[in-house]
mmCIF file of the C-alpha atoms, coordinates in Angstrom:
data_MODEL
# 
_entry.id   MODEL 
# 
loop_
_atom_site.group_PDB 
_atom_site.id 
_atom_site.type_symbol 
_atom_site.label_atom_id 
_atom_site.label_alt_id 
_atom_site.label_comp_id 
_atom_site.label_asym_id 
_atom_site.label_entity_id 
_atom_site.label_seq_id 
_atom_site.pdbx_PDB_ins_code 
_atom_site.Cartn_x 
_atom_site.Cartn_y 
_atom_site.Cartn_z 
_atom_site.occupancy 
_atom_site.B_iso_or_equiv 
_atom_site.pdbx_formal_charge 
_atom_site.auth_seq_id 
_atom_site.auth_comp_id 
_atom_site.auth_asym_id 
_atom_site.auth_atom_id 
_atom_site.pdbx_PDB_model_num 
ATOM 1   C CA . UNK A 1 1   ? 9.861   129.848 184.819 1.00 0.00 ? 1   UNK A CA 1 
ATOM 2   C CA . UNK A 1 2   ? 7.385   127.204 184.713 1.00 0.00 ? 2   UNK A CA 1 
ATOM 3   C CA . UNK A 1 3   ? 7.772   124.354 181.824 1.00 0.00 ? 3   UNK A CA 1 
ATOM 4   C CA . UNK A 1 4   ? 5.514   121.945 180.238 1.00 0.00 ? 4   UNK A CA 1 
ATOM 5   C CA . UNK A 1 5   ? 6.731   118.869 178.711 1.00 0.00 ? 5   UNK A CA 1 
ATOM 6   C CA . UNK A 1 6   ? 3.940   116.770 177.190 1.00 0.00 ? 6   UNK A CA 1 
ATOM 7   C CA . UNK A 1 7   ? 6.520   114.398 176.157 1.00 0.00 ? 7   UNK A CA 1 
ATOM 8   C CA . UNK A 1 8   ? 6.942   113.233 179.498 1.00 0.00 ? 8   UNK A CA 1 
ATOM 9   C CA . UNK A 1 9   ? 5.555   111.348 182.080 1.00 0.00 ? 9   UNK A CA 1 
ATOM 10  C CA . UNK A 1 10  ? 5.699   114.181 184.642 1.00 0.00 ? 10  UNK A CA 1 
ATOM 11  C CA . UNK A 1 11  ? 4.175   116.761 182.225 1.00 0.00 ? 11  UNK A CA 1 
ATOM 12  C CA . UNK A 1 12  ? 1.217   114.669 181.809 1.00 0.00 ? 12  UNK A CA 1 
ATOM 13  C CA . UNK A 1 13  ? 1.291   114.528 185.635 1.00 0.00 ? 13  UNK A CA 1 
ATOM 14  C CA . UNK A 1 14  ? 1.032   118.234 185.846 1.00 0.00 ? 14  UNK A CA 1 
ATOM 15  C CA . UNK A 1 15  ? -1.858  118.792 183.589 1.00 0.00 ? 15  UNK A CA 1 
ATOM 16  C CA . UNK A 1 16  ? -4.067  115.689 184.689 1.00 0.00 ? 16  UNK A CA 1 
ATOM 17  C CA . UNK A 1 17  ? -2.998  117.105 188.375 1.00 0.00 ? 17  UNK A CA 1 
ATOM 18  C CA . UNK A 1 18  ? -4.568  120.438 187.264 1.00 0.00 ? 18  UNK A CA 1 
ATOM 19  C CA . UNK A 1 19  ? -7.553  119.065 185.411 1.00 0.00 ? 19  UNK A CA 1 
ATOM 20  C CA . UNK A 1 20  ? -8.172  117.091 188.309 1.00 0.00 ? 20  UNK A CA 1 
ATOM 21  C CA . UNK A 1 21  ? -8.451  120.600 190.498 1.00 0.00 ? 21  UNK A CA 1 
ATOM 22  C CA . UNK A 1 22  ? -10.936 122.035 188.174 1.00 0.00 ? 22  UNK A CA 1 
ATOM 23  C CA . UNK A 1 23  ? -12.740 118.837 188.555 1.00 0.00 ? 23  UNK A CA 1 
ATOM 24  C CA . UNK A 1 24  ? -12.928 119.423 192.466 1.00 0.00 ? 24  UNK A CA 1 
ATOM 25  C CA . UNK A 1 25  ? -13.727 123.234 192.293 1.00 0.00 ? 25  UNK A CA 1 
ATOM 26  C CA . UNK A 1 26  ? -16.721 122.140 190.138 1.00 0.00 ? 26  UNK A CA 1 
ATOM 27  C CA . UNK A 1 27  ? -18.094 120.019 192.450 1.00 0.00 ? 27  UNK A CA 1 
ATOM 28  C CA . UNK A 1 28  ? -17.222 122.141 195.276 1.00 0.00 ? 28  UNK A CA 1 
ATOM 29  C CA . UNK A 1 29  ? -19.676 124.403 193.212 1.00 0.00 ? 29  UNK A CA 1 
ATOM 30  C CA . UNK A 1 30  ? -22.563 122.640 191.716 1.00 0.00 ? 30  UNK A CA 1 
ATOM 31  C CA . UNK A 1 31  ? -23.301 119.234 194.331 1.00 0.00 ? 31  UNK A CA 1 
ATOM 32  C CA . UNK A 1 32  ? -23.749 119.316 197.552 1.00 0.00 ? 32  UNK A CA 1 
ATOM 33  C CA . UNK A 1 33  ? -24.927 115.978 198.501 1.00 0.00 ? 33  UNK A CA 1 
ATOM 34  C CA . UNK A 1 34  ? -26.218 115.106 202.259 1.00 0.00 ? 34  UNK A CA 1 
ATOM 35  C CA . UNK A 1 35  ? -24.926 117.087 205.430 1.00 0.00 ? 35  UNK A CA 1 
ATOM 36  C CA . UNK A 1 36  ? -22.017 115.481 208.096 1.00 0.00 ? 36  UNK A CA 1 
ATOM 37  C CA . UNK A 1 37  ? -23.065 115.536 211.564 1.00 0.00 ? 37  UNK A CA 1 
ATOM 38  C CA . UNK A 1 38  ? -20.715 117.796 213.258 1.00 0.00 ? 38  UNK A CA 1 
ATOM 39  C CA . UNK A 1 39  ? -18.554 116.786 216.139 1.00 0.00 ? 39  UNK A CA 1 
ATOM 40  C CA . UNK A 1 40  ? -19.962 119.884 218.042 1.00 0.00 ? 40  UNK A CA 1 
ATOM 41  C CA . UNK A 1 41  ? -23.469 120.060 218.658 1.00 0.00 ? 41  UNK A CA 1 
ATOM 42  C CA . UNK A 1 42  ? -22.703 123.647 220.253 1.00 0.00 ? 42  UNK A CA 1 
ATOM 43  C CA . UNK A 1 43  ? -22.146 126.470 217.833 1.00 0.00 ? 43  UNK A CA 1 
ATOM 44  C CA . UNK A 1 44  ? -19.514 128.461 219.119 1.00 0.00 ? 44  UNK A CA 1 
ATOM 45  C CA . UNK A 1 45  ? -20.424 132.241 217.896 1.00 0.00 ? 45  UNK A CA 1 
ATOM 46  C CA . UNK A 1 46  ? -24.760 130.987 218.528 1.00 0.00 ? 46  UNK A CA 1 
ATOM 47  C CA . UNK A 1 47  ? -25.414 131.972 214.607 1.00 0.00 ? 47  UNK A CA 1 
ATOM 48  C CA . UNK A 1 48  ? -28.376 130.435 212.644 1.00 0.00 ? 48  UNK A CA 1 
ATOM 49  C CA . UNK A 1 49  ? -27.199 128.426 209.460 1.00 0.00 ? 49  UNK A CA 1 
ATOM 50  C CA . UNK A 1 50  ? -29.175 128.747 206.716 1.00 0.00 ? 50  UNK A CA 1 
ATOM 51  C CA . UNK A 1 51  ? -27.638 126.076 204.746 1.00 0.00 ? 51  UNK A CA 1 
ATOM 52  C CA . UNK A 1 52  ? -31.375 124.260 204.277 1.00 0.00 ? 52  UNK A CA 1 
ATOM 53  C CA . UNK A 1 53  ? -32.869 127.356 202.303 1.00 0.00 ? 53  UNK A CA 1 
ATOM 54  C CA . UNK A 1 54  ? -33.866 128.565 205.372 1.00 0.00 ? 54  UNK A CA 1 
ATOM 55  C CA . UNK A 1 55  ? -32.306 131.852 204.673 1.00 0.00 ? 55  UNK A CA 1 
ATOM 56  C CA . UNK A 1 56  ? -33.275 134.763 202.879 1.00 0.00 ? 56  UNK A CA 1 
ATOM 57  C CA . UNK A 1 57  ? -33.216 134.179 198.884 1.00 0.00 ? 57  UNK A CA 1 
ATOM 58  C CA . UNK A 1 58  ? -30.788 136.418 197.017 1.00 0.00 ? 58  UNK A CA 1 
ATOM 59  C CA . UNK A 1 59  ? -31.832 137.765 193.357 1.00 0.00 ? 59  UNK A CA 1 
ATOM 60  C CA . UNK A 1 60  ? -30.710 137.110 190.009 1.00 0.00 ? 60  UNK A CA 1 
ATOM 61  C CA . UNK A 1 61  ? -28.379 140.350 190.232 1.00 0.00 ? 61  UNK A CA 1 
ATOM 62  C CA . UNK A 1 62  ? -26.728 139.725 193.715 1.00 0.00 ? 62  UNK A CA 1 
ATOM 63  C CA . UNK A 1 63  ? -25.746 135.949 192.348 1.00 0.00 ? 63  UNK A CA 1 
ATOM 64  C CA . UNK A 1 64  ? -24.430 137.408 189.037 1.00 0.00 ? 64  UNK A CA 1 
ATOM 65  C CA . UNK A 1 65  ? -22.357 140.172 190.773 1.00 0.00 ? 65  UNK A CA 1 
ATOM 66  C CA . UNK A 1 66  ? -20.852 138.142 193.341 1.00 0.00 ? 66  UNK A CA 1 
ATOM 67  C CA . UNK A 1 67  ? -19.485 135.382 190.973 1.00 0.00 ? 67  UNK A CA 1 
ATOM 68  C CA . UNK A 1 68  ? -17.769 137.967 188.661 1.00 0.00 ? 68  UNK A CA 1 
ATOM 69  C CA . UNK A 1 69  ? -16.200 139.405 191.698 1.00 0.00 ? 69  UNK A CA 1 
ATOM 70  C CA . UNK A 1 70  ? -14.836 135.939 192.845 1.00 0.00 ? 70  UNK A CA 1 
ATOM 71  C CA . UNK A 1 71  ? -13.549 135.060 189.372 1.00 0.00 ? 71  UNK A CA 1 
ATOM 72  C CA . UNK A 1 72  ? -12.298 138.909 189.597 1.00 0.00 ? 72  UNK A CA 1 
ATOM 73  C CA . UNK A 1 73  ? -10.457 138.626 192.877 1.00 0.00 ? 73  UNK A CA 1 
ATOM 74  C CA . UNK A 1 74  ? -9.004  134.751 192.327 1.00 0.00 ? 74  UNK A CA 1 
ATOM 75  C CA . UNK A 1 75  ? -7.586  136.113 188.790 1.00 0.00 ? 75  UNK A CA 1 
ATOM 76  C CA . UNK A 1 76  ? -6.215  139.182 190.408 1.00 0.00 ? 76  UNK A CA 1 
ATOM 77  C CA . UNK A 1 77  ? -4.564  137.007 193.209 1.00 0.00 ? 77  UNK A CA 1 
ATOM 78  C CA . UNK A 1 78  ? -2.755  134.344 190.276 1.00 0.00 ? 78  UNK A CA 1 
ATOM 79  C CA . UNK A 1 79  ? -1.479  137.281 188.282 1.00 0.00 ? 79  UNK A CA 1 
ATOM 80  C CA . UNK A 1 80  ? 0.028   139.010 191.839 1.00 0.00 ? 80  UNK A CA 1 
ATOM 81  C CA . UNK A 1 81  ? 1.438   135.457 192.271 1.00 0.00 ? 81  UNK A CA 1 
ATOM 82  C CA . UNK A 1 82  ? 3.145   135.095 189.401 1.00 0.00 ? 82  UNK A CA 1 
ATOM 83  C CA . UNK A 1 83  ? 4.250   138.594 189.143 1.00 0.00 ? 83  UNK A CA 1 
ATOM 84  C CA . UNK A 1 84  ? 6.213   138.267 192.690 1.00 0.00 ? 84  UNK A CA 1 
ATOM 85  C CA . UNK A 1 85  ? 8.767   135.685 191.104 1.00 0.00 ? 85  UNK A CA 1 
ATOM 86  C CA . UNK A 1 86  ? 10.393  137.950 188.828 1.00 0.00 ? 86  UNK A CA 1 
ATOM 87  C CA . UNK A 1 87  ? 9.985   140.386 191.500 1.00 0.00 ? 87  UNK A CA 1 
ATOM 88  C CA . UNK A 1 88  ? 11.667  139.053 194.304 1.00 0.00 ? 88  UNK A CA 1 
ATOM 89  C CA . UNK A 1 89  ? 14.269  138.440 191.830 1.00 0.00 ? 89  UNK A CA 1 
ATOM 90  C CA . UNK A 1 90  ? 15.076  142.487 190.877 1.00 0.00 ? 90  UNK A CA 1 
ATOM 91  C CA . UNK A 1 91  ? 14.421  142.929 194.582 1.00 0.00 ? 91  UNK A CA 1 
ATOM 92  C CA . UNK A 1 92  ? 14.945  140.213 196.797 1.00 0.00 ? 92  UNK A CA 1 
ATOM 93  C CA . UNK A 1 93  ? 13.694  142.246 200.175 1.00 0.00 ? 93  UNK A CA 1 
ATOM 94  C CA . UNK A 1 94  ? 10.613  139.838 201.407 1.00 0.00 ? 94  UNK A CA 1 
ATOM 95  C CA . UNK A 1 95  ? 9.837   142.211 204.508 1.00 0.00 ? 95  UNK A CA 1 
ATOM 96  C CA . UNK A 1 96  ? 9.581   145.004 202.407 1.00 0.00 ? 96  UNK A CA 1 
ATOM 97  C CA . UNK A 1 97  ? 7.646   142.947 199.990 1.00 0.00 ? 97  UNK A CA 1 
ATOM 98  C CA . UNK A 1 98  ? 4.672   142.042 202.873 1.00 0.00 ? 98  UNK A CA 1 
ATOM 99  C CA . UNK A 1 99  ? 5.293   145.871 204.495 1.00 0.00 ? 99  UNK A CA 1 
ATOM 100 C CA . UNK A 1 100 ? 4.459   147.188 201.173 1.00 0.00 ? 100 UNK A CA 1 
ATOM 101 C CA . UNK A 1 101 ? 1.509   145.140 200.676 1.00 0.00 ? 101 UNK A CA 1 
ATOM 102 C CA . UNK A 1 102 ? -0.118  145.374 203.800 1.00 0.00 ? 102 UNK A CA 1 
ATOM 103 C CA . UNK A 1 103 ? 0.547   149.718 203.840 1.00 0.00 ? 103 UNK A CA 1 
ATOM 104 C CA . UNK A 1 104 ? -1.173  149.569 199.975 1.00 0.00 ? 104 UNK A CA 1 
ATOM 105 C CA . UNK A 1 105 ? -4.042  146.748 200.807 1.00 0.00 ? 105 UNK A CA 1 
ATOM 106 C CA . UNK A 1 106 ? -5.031  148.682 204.568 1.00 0.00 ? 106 UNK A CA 1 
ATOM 107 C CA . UNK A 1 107 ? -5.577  152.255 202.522 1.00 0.00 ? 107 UNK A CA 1 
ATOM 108 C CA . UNK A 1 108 ? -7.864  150.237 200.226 1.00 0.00 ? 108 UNK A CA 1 
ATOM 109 C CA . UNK A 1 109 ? -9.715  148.681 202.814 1.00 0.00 ? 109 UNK A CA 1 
ATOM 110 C CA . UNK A 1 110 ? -10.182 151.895 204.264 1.00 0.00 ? 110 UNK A CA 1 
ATOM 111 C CA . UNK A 1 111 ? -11.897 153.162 201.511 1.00 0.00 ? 111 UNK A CA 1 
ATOM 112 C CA . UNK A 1 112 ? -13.921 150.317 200.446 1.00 0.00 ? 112 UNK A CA 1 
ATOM 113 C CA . UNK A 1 113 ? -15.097 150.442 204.437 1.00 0.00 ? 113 UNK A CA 1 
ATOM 114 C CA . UNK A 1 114 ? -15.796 153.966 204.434 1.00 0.00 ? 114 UNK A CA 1 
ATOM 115 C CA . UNK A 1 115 ? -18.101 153.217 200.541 1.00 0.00 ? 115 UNK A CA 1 
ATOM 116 C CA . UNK A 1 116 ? -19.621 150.008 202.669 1.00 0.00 ? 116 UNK A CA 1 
ATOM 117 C CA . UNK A 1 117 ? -20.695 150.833 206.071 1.00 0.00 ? 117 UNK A CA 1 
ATOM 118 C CA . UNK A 1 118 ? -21.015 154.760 206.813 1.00 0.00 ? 118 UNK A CA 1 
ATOM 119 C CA . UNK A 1 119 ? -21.991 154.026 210.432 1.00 0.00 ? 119 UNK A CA 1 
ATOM 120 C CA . UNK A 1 120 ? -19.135 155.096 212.650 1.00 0.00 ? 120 UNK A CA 1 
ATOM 121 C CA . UNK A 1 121 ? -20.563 153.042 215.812 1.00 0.00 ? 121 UNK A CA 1 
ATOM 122 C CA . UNK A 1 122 ? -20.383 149.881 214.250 1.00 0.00 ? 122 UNK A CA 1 
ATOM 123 C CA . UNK A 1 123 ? -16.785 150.552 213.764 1.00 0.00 ? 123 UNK A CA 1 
ATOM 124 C CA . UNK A 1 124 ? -15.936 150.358 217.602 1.00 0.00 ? 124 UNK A CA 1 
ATOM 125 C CA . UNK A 1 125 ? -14.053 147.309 218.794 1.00 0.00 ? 125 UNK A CA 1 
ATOM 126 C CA . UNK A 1 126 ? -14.800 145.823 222.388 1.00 0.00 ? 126 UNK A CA 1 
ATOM 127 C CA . UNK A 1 127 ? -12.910 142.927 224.041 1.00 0.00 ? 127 UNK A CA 1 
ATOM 128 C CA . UNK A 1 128 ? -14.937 140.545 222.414 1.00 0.00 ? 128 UNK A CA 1 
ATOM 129 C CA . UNK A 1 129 ? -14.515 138.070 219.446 1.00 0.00 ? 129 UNK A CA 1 
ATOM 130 C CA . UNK A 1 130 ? -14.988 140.507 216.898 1.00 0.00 ? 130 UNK A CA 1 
ATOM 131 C CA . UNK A 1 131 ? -11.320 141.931 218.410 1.00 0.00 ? 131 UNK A CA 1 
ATOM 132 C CA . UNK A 1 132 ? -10.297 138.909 218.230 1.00 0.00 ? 132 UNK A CA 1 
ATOM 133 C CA . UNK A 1 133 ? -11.067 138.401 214.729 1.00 0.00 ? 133 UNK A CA 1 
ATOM 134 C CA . UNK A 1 134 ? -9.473  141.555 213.859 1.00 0.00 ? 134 UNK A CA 1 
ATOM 135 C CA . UNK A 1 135 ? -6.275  141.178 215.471 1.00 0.00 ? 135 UNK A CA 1 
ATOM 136 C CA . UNK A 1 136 ? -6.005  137.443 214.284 1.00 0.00 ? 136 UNK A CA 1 
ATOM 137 C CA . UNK A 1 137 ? -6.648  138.518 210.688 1.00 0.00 ? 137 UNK A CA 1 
ATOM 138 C CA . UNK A 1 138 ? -4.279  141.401 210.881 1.00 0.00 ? 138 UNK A CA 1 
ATOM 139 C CA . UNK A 1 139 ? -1.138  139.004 212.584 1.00 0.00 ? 139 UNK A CA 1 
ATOM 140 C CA . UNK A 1 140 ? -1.302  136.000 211.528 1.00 0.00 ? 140 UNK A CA 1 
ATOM 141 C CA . UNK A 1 141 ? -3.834  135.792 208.238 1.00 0.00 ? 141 UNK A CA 1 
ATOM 142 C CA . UNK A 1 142 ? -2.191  139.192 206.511 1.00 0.00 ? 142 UNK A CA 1 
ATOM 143 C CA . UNK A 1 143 ? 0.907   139.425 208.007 1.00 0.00 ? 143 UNK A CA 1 
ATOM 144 C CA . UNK A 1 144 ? 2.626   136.123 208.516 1.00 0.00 ? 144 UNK A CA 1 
ATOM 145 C CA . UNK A 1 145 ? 0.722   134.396 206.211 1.00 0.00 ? 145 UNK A CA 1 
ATOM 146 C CA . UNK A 1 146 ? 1.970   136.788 203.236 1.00 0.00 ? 146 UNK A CA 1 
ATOM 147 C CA . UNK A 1 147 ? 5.498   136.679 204.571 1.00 0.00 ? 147 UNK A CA 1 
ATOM 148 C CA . UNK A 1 148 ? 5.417   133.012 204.310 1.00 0.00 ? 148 UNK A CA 1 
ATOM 149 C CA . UNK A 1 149 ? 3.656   133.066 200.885 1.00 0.00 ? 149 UNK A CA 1 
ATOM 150 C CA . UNK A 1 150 ? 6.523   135.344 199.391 1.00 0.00 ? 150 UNK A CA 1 
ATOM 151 C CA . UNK A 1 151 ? 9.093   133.051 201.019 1.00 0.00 ? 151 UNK A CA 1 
ATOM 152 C CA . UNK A 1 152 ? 7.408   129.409 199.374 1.00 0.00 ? 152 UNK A CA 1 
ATOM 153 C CA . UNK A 1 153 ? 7.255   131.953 196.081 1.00 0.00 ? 153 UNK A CA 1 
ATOM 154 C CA . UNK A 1 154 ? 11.430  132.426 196.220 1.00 0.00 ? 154 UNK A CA 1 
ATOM 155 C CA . UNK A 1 155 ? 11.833  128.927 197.086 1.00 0.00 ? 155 UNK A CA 1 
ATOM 156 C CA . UNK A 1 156 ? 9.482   126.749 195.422 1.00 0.00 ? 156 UNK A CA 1 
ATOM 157 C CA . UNK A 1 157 ? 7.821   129.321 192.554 1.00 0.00 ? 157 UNK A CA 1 
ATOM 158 C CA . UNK A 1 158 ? 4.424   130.820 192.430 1.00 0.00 ? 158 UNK A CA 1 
ATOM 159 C CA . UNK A 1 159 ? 2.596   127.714 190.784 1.00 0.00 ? 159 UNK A CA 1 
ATOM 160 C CA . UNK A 1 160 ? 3.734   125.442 193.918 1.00 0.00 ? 160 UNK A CA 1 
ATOM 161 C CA . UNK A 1 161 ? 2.164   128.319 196.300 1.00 0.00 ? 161 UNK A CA 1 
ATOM 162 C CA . UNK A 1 162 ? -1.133  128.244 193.765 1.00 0.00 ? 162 UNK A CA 1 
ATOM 163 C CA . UNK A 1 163 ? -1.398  124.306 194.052 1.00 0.00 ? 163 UNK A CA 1 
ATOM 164 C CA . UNK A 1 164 ? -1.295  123.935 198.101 1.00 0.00 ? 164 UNK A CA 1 
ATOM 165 C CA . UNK A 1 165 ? -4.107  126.531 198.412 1.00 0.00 ? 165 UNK A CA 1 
ATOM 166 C CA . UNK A 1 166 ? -6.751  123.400 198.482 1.00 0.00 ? 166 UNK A CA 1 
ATOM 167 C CA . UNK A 1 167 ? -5.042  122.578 201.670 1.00 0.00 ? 167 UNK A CA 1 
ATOM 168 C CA . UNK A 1 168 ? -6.808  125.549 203.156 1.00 0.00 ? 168 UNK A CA 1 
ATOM 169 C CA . UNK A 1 169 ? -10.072 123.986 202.192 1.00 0.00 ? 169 UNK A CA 1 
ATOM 170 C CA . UNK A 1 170 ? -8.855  120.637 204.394 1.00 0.00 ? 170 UNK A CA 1 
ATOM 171 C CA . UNK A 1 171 ? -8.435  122.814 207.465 1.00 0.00 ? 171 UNK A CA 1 
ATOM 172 C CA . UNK A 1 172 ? -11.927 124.467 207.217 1.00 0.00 ? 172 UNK A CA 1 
ATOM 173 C CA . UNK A 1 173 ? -13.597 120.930 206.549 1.00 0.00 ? 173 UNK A CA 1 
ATOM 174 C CA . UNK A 1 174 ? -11.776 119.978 209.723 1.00 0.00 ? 174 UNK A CA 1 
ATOM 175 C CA . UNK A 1 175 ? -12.050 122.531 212.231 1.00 0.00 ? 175 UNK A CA 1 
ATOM 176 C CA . UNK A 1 176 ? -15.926 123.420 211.090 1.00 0.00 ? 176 UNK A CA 1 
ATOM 177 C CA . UNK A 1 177 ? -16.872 119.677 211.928 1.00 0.00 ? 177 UNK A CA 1 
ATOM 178 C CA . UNK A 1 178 ? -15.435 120.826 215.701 1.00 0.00 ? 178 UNK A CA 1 
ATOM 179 C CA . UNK A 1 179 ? -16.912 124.213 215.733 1.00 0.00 ? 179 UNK A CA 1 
ATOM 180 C CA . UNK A 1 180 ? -20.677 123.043 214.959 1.00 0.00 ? 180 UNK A CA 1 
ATOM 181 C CA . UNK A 1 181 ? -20.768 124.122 211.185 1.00 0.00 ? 181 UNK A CA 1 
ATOM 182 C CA . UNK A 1 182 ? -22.333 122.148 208.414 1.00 0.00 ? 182 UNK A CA 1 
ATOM 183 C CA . UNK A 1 183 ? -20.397 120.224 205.924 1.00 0.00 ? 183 UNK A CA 1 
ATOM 184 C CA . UNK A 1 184 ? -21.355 118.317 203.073 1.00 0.00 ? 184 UNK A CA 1 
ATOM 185 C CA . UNK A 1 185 ? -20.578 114.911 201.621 1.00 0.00 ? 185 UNK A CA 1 
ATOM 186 C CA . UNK A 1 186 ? -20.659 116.604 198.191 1.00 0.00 ? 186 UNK A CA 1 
ATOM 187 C CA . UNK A 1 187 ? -19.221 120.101 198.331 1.00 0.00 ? 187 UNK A CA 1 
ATOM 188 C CA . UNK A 1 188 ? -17.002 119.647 200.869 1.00 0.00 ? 188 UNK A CA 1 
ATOM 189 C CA . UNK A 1 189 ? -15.809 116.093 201.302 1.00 0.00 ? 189 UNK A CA 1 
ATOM 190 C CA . UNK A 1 190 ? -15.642 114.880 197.363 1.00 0.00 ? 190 UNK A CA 1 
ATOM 191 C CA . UNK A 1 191 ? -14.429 118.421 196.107 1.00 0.00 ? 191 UNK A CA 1 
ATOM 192 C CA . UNK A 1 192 ? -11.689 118.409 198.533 1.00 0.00 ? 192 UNK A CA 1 
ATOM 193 C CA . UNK A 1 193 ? -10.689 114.617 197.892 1.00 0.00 ? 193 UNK A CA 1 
ATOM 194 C CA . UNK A 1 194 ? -10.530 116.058 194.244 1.00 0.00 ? 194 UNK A CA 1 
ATOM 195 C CA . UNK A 1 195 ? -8.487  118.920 194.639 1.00 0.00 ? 195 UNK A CA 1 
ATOM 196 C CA . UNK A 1 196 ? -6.217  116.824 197.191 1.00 0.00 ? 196 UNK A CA 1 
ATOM 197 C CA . UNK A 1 197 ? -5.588  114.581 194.657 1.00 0.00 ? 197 UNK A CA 1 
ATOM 198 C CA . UNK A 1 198 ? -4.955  117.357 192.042 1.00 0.00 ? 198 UNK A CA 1 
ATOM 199 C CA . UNK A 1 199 ? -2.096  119.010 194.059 1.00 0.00 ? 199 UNK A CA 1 
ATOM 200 C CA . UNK A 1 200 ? -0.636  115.587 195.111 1.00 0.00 ? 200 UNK A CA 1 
ATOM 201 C CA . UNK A 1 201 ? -0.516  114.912 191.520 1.00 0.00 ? 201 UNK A CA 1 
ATOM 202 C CA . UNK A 1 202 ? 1.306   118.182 190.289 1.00 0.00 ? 202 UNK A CA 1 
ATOM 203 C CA . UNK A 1 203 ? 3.845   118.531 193.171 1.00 0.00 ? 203 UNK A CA 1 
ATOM 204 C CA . UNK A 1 204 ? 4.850   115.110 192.513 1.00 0.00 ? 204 UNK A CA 1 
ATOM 205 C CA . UNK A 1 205 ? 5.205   115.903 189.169 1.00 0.00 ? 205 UNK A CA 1 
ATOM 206 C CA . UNK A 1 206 ? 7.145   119.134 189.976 1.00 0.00 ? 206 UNK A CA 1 
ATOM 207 C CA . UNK A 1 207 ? 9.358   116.898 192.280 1.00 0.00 ? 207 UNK A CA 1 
ATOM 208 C CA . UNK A 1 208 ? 10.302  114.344 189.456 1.00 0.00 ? 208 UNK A CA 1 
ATOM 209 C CA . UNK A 1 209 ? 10.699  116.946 187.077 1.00 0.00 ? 209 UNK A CA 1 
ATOM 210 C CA . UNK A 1 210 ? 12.922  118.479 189.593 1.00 0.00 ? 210 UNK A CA 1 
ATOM 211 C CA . UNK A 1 211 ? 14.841  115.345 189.757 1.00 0.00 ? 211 UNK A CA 1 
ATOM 212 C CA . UNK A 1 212 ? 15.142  114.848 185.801 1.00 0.00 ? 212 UNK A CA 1 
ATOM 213 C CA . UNK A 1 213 ? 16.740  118.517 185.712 1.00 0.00 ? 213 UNK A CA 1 
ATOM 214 C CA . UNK A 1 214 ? 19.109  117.766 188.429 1.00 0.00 ? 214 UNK A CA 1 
ATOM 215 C CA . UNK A 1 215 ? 20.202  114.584 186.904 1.00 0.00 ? 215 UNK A CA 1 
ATOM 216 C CA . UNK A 1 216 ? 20.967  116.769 183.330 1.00 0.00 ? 216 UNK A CA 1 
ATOM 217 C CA . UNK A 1 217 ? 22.831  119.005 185.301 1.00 0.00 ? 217 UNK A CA 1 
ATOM 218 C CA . UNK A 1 218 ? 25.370  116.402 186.528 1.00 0.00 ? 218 UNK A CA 1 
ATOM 219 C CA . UNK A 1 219 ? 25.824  114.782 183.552 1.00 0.00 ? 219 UNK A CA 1 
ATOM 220 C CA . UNK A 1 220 ? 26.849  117.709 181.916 1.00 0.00 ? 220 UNK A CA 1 
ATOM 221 C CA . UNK A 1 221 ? 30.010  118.083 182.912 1.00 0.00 ? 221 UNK A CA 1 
ATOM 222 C CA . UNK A 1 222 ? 30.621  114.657 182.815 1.00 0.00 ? 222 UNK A CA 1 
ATOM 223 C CA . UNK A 1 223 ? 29.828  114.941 179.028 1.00 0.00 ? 223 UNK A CA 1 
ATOM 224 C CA . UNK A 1 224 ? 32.055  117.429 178.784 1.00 0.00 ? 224 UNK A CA 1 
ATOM 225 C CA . UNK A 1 225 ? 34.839  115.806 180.527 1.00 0.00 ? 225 UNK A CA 1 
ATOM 226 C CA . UNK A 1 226 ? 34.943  113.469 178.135 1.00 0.00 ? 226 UNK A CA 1 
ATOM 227 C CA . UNK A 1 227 ? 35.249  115.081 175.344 1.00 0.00 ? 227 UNK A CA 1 
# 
């Protein structure tokens, strides 16, 4: 169970560290500031990026839909975080944790395919990247990435799982300045700096808290030694 201690230094640490996340997503959200050159001058899959307007405009509705379905999915995903620590405690099994969670989260994607594109042909795979993409995304993204996530959850807790999430957004910066993409000064390179600094500043205060509990723990019996 995760505690708060206002009292102390590393509690302070903890909520600045979070406040200082927020801080990042809402730039990541709202400024975008002037584009990086990329490293690549070669996109790799030869798409068009839009990222000057040049794009087609999206209404009112679309915008309003697709935010409550982010905040919708992102809340979903901290709950199922948090619930898998006093989960893997009643059952400890973390293989039959991911099996069970890829079996349930392939029959929904089956359906929500069939409800979004009713086009058979488009489902065929050919030895191309989109095969590729599937098989990457089925090994590595979904499987042992949600194997490893339930093993940092017995080890560490859910929140330190939640907190080294921005370091996802590091490693897309990164690899789409090699791959040709656009990045921003803004959006990309100050958000992430943000967030960075966010999770540095909660894990270390997770670590010293860590420490403090440690140090309780060994006097203790020392303590009661002596009485």
């Amino acid at each position: 169970m995760e505690t708060l201690n206002l009292k102390r230094f590393h509690g302070i640490a903890k909520v600045c560290g979070i406040l200082f996340s927020l801080a990042g997503v809402i730039v990541l959200a709202f400024y975008q500031g002037p584009e990086m050159k990329s490293f690549n001058h070669h996109h790799l899959f030869h798409h068009v990026s839009n990222f000057h307007g040049g794009g087609t405009a999206h209404p009112r509705r679309t915008w309003i839909l697709g935010i409550f379905l982010t905040t919708l999915s992102t809340t979903s995903w901290a709950l199922w975080t948090v619930l898998q620590g006093p989960m893997l405690e009643a059952y400890p099994s973390k293989l039959l944790n991911t099996t069970l969670q890829m079996i349930f989260a392939t029959i929904q994607c089956f359906f929500i395919a069939l409800a979004a594109e009713r086009d058979f042909a488009k489902w065929r795979l050919g030895l191309d990247a989109r095969l590729i993409a599937v098989v990457y995304s089925g090994i590595l993204v979904s499987g042992v990435a949600y194997y490893m996530q339930v093993w940092v959850i017995d080890k560490s807790g859910p929140v330190f799982l939640a907190m080294t999430m921005p370091i996802t957004l590091l490693v897309t910066i990164i690899l789409s300045l090699f791959l040709g993409e656009a990045v921003t000064v803004g959006s990309s390179i100050l958000g992430g700096v943000i967030m960075v600094g966010g999770l540095y500043s909660v894990l270390w205060a997770k670590r010293s808290e860590h420490v403090d509990v440690r140090k309780q723990q060994m006097a203790a019996p020392a303590e009661a030694a002596e009485v």
